[in-house]
C-alpha positions as CSV (number, residue, x, y, z in Angstrom):
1,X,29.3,40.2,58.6
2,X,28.6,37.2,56.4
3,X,26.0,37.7,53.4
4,X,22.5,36.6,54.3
5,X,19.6,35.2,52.5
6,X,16.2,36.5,53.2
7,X,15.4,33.1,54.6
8,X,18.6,33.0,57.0
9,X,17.6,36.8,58.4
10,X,14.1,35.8,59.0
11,X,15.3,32.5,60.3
12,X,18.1,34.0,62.8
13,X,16.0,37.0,64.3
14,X,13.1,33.7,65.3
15,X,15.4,31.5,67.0
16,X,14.4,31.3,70.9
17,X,17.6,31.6,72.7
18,X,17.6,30.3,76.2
19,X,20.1,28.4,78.1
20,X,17.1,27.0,80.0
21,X,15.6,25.2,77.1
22,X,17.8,24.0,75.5
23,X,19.3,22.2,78.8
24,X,16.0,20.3,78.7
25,X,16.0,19.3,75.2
26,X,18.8,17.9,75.8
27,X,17.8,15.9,78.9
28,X,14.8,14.8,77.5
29,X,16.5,13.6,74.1
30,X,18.8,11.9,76.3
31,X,16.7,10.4,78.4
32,X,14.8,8.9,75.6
33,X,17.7,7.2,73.9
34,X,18.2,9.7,70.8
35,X,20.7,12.1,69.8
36,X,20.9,15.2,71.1
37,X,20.8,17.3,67.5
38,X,17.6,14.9,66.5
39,X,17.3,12.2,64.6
40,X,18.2,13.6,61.5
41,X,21.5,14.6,62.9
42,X,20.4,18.4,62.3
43,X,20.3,20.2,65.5
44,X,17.0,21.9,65.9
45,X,16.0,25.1,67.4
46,X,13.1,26.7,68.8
47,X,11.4,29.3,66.7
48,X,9.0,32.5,68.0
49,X,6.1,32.1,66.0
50,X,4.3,35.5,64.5
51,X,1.2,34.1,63.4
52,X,-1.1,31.3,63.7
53,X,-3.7,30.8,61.5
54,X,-6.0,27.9,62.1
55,X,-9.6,26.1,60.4
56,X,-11.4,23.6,60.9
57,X,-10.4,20.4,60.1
58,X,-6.5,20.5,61.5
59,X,-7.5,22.1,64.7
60,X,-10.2,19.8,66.9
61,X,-7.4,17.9,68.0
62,X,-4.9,20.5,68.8
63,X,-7.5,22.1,71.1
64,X,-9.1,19.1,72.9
65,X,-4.8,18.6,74.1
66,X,-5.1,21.6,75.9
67,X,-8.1,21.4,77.1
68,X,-7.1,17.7,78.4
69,X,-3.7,19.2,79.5
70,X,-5.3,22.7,81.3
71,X,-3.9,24.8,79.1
72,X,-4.5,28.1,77.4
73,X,-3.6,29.5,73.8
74,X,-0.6,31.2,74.7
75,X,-0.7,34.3,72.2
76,X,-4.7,34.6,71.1
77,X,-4.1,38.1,70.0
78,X,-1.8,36.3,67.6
79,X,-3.8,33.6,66.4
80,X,-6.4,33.8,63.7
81,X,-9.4,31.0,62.7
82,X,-11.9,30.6,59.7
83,X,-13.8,28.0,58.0
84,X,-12.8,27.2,54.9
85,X,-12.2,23.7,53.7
86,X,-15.7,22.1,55.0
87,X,-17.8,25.3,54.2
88,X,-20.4,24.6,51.3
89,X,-20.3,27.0,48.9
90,X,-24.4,27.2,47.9
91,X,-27.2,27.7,50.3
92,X,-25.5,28.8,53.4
93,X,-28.7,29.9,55.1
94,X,-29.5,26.1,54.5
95,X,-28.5,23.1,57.3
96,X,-24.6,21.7,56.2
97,X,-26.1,18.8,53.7
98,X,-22.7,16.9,55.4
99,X,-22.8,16.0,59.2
100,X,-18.9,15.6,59.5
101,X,-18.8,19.0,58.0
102,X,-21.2,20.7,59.8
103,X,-19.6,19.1,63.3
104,X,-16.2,20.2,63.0
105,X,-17.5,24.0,61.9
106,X,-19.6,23.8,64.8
107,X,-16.5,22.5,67.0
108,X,-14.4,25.1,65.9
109,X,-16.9,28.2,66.2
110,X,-16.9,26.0,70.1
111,X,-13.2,26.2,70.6
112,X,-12.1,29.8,69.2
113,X,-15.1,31.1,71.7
114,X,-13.7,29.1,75.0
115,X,-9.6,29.8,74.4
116,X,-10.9,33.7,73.2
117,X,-9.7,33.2,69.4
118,X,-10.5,35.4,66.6
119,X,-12.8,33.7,64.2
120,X,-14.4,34.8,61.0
121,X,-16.8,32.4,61.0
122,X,-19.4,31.2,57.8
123,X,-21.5,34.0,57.6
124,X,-19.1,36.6,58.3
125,X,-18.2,38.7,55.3
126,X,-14.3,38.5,56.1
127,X,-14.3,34.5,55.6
128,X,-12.8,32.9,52.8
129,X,-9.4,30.4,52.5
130,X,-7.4,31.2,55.0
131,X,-4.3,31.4,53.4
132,X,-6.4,34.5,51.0
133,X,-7.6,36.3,54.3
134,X,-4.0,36.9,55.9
135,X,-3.0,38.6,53.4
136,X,-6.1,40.4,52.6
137,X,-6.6,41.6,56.3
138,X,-3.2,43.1,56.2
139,X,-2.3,40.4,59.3
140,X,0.6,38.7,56.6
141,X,3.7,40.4,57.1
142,X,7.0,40.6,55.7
143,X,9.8,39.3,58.2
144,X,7.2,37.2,59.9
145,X,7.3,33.5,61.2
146,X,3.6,32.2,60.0
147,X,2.2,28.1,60.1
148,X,-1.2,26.9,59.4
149,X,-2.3,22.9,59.7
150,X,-2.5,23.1,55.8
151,X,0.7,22.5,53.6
152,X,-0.8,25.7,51.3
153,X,0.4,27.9,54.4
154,X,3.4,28.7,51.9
155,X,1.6,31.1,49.7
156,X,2.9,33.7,52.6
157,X,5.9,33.8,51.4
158,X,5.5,36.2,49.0
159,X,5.1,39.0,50.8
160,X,9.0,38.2,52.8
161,X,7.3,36.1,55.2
162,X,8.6,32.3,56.5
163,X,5.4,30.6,56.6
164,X,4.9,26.7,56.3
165,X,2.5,24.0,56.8
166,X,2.7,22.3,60.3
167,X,1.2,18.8,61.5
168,X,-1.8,18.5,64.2
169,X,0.2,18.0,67.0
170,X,2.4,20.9,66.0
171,X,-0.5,23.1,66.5
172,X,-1.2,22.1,69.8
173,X,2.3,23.0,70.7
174,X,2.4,26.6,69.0
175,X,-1.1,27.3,70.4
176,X,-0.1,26.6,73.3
177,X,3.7,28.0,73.4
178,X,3.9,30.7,70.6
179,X,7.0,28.7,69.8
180,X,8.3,25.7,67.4
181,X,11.2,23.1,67.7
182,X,12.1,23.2,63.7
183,X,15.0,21.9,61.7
184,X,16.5,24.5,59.6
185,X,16.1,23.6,56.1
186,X,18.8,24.9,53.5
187,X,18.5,27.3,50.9
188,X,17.4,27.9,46.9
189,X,17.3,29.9,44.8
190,X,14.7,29.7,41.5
191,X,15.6,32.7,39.5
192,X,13.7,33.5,36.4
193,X,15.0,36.2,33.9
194,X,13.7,37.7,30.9
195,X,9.8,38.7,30.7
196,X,6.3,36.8,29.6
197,X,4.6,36.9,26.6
198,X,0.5,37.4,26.5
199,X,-1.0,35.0,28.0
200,X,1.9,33.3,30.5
201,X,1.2,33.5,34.5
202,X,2.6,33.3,37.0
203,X,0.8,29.6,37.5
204,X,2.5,29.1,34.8
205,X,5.6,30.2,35.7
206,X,5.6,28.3,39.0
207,X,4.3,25.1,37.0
208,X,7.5,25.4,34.5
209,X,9.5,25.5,38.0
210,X,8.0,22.4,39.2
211,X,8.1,20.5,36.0
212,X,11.7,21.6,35.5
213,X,13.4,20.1,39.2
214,X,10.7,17.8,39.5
215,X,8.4,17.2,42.7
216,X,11.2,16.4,45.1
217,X,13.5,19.0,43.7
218,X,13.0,21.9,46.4
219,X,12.5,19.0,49.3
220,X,14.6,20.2,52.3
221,X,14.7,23.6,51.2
222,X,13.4,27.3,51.2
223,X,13.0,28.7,47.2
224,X,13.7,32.0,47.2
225,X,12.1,33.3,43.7
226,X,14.1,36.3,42.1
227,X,14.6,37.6,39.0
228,X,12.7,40.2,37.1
229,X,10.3,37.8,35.9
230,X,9.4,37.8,39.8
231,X,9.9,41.5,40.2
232,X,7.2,42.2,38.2
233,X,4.6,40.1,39.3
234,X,1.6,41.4,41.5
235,X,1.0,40.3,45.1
236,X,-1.1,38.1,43.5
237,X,1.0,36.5,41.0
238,X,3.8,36.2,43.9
239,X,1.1,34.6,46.0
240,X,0.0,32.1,43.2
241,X,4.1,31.2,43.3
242,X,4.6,30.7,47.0
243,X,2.0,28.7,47.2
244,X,3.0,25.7,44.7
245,X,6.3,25.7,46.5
246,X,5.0,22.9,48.2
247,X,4.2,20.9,45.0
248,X,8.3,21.2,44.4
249,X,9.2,19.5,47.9
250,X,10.3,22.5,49.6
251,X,9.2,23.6,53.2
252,X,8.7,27.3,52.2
253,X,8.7,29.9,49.0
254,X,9.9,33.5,49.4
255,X,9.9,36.8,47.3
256,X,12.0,39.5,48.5
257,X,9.2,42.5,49.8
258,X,9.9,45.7,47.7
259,X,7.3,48.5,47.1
260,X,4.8,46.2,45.0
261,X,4.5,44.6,48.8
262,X,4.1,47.7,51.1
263,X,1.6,49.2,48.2
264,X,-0.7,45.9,48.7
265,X,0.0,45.9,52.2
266,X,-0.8,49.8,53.0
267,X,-4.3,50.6,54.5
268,X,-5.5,46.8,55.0
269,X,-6.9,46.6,58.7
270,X,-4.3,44.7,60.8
271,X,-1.2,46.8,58.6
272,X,0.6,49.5,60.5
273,X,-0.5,52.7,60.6
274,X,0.6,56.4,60.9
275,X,4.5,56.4,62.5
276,X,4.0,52.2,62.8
277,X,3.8,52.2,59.4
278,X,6.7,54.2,58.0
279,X,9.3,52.4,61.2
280,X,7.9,49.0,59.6
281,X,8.6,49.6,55.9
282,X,12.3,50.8,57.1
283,X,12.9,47.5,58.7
284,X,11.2,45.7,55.9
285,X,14.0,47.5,53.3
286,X,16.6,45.4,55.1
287,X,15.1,42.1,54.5
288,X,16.1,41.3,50.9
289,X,19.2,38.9,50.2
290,X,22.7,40.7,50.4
291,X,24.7,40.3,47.7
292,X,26.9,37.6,47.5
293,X,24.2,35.4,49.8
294,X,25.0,31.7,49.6
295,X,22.2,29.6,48.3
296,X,22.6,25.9,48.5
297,X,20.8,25.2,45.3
298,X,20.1,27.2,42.1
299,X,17.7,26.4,39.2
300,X,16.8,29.1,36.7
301,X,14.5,29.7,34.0
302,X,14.1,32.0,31.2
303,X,11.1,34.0,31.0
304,X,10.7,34.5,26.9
305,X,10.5,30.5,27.4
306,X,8.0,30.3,29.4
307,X,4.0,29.0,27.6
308,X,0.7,28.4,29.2
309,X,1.0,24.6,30.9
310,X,-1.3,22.1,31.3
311,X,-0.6,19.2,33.5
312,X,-1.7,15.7,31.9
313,X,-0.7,13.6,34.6
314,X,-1.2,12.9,38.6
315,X,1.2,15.4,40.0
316,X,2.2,18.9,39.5
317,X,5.2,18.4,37.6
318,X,3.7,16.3,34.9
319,X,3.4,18.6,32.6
320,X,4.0,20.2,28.8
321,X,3.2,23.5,27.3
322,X,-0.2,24.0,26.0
323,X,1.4,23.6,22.4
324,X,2.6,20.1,23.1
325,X,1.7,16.5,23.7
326,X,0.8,13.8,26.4
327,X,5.4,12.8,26.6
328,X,5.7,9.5,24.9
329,X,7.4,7.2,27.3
330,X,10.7,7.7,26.0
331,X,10.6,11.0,25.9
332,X,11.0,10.8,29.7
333,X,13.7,10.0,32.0
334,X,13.7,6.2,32.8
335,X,13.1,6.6,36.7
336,X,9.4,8.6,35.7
337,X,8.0,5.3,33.6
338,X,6.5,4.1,36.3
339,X,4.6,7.3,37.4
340,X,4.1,8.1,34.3
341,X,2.2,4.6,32.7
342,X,0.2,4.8,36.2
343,X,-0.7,8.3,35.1
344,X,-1.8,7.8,31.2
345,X,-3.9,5.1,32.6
346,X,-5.7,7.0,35.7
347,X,-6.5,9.9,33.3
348,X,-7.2,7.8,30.5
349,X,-4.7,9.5,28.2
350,X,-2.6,7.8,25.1
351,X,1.2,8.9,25.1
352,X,1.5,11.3,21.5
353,X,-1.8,12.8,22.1
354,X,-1.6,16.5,21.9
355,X,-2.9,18.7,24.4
356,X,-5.5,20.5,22.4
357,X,-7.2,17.1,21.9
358,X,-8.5,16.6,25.2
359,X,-11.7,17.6,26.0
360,X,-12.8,18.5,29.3
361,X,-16.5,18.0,31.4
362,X,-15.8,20.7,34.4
363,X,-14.2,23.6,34.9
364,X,-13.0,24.7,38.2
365,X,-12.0,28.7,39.1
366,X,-10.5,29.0,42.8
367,X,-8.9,28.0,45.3
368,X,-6.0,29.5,47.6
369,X,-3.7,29.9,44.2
370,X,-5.9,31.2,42.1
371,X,-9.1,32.5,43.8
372,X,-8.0,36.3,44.5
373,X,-9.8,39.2,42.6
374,X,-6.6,39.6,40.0
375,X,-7.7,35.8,39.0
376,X,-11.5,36.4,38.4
377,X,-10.5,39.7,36.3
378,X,-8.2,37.7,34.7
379,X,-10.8,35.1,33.6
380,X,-13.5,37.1,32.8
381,X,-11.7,38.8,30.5
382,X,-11.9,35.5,28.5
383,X,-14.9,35.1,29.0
384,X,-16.6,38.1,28.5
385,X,-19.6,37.7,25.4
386,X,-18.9,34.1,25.3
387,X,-20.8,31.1,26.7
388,X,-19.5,27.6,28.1
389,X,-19.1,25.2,25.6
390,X,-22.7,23.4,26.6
391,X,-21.1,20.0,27.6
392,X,-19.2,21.7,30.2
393,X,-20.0,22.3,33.9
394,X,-18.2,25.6,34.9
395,X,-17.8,27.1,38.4
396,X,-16.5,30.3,40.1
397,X,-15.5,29.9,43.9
398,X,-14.2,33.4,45.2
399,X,-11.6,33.4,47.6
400,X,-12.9,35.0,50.3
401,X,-15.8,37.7,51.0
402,X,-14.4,40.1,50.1
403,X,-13.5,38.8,46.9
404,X,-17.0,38.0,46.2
405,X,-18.6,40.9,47.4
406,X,-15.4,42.9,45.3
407,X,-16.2,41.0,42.1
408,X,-19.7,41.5,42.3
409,X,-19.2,45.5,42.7
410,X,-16.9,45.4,39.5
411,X,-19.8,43.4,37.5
412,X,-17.4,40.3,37.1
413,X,-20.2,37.9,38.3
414,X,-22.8,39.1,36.0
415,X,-20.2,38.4,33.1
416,X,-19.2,34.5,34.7
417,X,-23.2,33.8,35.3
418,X,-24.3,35.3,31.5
419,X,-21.5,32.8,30.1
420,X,-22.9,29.9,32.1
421,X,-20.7,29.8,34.9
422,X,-22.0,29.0,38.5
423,X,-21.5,31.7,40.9
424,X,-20.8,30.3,44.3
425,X,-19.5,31.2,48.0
426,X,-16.4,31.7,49.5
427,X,-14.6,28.5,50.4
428,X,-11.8,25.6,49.0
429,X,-14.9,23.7,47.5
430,X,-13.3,21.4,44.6
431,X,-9.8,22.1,45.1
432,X,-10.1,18.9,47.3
433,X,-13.4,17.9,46.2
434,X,-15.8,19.1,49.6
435,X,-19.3,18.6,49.6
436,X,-20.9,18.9,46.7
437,X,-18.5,20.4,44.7
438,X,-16.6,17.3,43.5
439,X,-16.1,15.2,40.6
440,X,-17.5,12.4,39.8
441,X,-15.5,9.3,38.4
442,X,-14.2,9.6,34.9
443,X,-15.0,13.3,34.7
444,X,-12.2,15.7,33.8
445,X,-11.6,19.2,35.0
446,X,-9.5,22.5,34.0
447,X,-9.0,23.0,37.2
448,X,-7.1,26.4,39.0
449,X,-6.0,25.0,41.8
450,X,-2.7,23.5,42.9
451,X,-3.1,19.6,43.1
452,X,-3.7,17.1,40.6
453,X,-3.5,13.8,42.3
454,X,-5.4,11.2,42.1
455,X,-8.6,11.3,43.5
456,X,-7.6,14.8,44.5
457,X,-11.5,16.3,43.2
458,X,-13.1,13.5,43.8
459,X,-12.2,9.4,43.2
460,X,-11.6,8.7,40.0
461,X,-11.9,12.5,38.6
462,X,-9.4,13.6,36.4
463,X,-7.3,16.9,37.3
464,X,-5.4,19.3,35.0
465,X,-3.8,22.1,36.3
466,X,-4.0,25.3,34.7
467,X,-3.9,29.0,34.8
468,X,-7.2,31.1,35.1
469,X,-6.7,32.5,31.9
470,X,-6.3,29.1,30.6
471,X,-9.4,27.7,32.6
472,X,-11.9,30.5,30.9
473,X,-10.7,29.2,27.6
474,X,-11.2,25.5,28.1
475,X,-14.6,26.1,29.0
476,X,-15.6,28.3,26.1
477,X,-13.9,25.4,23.5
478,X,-14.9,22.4,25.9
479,X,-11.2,21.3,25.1
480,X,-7.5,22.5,26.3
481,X,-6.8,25.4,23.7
482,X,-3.7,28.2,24.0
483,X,-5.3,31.2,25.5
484,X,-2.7,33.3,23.6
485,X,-4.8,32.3,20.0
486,X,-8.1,33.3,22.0
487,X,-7.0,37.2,23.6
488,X,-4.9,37.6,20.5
C-alpha cells in the first residue's frame, strides 16, 4: 500500500461512497452549465461529518433553512451548541447591555430546544469558547471529521482530528445531512526540530511558522506539525498551534495523537470508557503518518531559534522577536511595502523602532488560543507579587467554566485580581472586541489571542500578538519586554 499522511487516512475513511450521489452531482452540475469536478477543476467528494459544533452568531440562518425547508438536524446526538462570541463576560445575572447580542443567544437557546440540540447555554457551568469545550468535554477526537461556522474550528487538530471552519450555508447542509461536498486540499508539512529555551511557546512557535511562509503560505493546504519541538508540547500548546493554522492560509492544522493525547483525553465525559476505550486508543495508534508519506509542501524550523514574538503590524505574520525592531522598509521583501507602510501607519509605529519601546494601554489574556488553564498558570506565574504597571488596563477571560471555576480552585484568580487584573467570565470577549470588552481608538493591546487586524478589538485599536507569558510581562512594565529577562 502507498504511504499515507495523517490527513489522507482521516480524509479517505470520510469520503461518502455512493453511486447514487454522485450520479446527481453530476446531473445537477451539468444541468447548471459547470464542470462536473467543480469549478476549480478539483473533483469534490462528500465527507461524513463526526462533529458539529455550533454558536450563536453562524447558526440563526442555518436553522431558519430547515425550518423553511421542513427539515430536521440529521445527527443531534452529534451536534453540540454554546454561546460564546456574544456572551458578556461581567454581570451575567444582569439584562445583555447589547440587544443584537442578547437576540441571537436567545434565538439560539430557541433553536437547539425545537431541533433537540445539546446546548450549554450562559449560565451553565460547561460554557465557554467552543472550540475550548470539545476538547475539554472529551467530545474532540482523534481520526474525527469536525466544522464549526468559525474559522478557529482548526485548533482540533491537535488532538489527530480534520476539523475546519465552514460558511453559514454549510451549516445548514451538515445539520441537516451529517455530510459535506469538500475539495481535498493538499498536504504540508511544518516540522520543527531542536527544543525551546525559557520563555518560548508554542504561540510563539506557531507565530515564527506564520511569519516564516507568510499569511498565504499554508492556503490550500493541511499543515501537519511534527518534529520534537511538537512532540513535546502539551494538548494545550498543540491546541494553541492548530489553531493559528488559519492565520497561515491553510484549511486545517494536525499533530499526530500519541500518548500526550489519550492521557488528556482519558476520563473526560464524552471519551470512551472501559473496553471502548482501550479498542479506541488501538485504532488511534494507526493514525500517525507512515513513513515515506508524501507531503506536497515542507517548511521547517529550528527550535534553539525560536524567541518570544511580538507582532507590530496588521496581520499574524508581521512580526520580529521580542529582541528586535519595527523591519525598516527595506528590510522587507518588495511585494510586503505596501502592507507594511499601511501597517506602521494604522499602529502608529516608526520603521527602526525596537520592540521594547512600545508601550502598551491594555492587556488582553484569552481567547480560544490562549484561554485554557496551562495559559492562566502560565501567566500568573509572571505575575505573581507584582502589580500592573498603573497606566495599563489588564483583563483575564477564562476559556470556559471550567477553566474559571479550575483557576479559582488553584488560587490563580486571587493572584491575577491582587496584581490588578480584571477577573471576568467565560467567553471570546476582546479577541474580536464584543460588548464591552473592546478597544477604544488609538489604544494598544498585548493581546493573547490570534488576530491582529485592523479594527480586529475594536476600530482603530491597535493589536499585538503575543504569548501569555509575554502578555503578564507587558502589563507589569506597561511596555513590550522579553519575558526570559523577567523569569530569569
Amino acid at each position: 500500500m502507498t504511504a499515507q499522511t495523517l490527513f489522507d487516512k482521516i480524509w479517505a475513511s470520510h469520503v461518502v461512497d455512493s453511486p447514487l450521489q454522485e450520479q446527481a452531482r453530476v446531473e445537477a452540475l451539468t444541468g447548471a452549465g459547470l464542470s462536473v469536478d467543480g469549478d476549480a477543476g478539483e473533483k469534490q467528494e462528500m465527507l461524513y461529518i463526526d462533529l458539529h459544533l455550533i454558536h450563536e452568531v453562524t447558526s440563526p440562518q442555518a436553522f431558519e433553512g430547515l425550518r423553511q425547508a421542513g427539515r430536521g438536524v440529521r445527527r443531534p446526538d452529534l451536534t453540540l451548541a454554546t454561546v460564546d462570541h456574544n456572551v458578556p463576560t461581567m454581570g451575567r445575572d444582569l439584562p445583555n447591555p447589547d440587544p443584537l447580542s442578547a437576540t441571537q443567544i436567545e434565538m439560539l437557546r430557541r433553536n437547539t430546544q425545537e431541533f433537540g440540540v445539546t446546548l450549554y447555554d450562559i449560565m451553565d457551568p460547561r460554557q465557554g469558547i467552543v472550540h475550548i469545550i470539545g476538547p475539554e468535554q472529551g467530545f474532540t477526537q482523534p481520526g474525527m471529521t469536525i466544522v464549526c461556522g468559525d474559522s478557529h474550528t482548526s485548533t482540533h487538530g491537535a488532538f489527530g482530528a480534520l476539523a475546519f471552519g465552514i460558511g453559514t450555508s454549510e451549516v445548514e447542509h451538515v445539520l441537516a445531512t451529517q455530510t459535506l461536498r469538500q475539495q481535498k486540499p493538499k498536504s504540508m508539512s511544518a516540522e520543527v526540530t531542536g527544543s525551546l529555551g525559557t520563555g518560548v511557546t508554542a504561540k510563539d512557535v506557531v507565530l515564527a511558522i506564520i511569519n516564516k511562509i507568510g499569511v498565504k503560505g499554508g492556503t490550500g493546504h493541511v499543515i501537519e506539525y511534527r518534529g520534537s519541538v511538537v512532540e513535546s508540547l502539551s494538548m494545550e500548546g498543540r491546541m494553541t498551534i492548530c489553531n493559528m493554522s488559519i492565520e497561515g492560509g491553510a484549511r486545517a492544522g494536525l499533530v499526530a495523537p500519541d500518548e500526550t493525547t489519550f492521557l488528556y483525553m482519558k476520563g473526560r465525559p464524552h471519551a470512551p470508557a472501559g473496553d471502548a476505550w482501550e479498542e479506541a486508543v488501538e485504532a488511534w495508534r494507526s493514525l500517525p503518518s507512515d513513513e515515506g508519506a508524501h507531503f506536497d509542501k515542507h517548511v521547517h524550523l529550528d527550535g534553539t531559534e525560536i524567541a518570544p514574538y511580538v507582532t507590530w503590524g496588521t496581520n499574524p505574520a508581521q512580526s520580529v522577536p521580542v529582541g528586535g525592531h519595527v523591519p525598516e522598509l527595506h528590510e522587507l521583501p518588495e511585494e510586503h511595502h505596501e502592507s507594511a507602510e499601511r501597517a506602521y501607519a494604522y499602529m502608529d509605529l516608526t520603521p527602526g523602532t525596537p520592540i521594547s519601546e512600545i508601550s502598551i494601554d491594555r492587556v488582553f489574556l484569552g481567547s480560544c488560543t490562549n484561554g485554557r488553564i496551562e495559559d492562566l498558570r502560565a501567566a500568573a506565574k509572571v505575575i505573581k507579587g507584582k502589580k500592573v504597571a498603573s497606566d495599563v488596563g489588564a483583563m483575564v477571560v477564562p476559556g470556559s467554566g471550567l477553566v474559571k471555576m479550575q483557576a479559582e480552585s488553584e488560587g490563580l484568580a486571587d493572584i491575577f485580581t491582587e496584581s490588578g487584573f480584571e477577573w471576568r467570565e467565560a467567553g471570546c470577549s476582546m479577541c474580536l472586541g464584543m460588548n464591552p470588552d473592546i478597544l477604544s481608538p488609538g489604544e494598544r493591546c498585548a493581546s493573547t489571542s490570534n488576530r491582529n487586524f485592523e479594527g480586529r478589538q475594536g476600530p482603530g485599536g491597535r493589536t499585538h500578538l503575543v504569548s501569555p507569558e509575554m502578555a503578564a510581562a507587558a502589563a507589569i512594565a506597561g511596555r513590550f519586554v522579553d519575558v526570559r529577562e523577567v523569569v530569569s
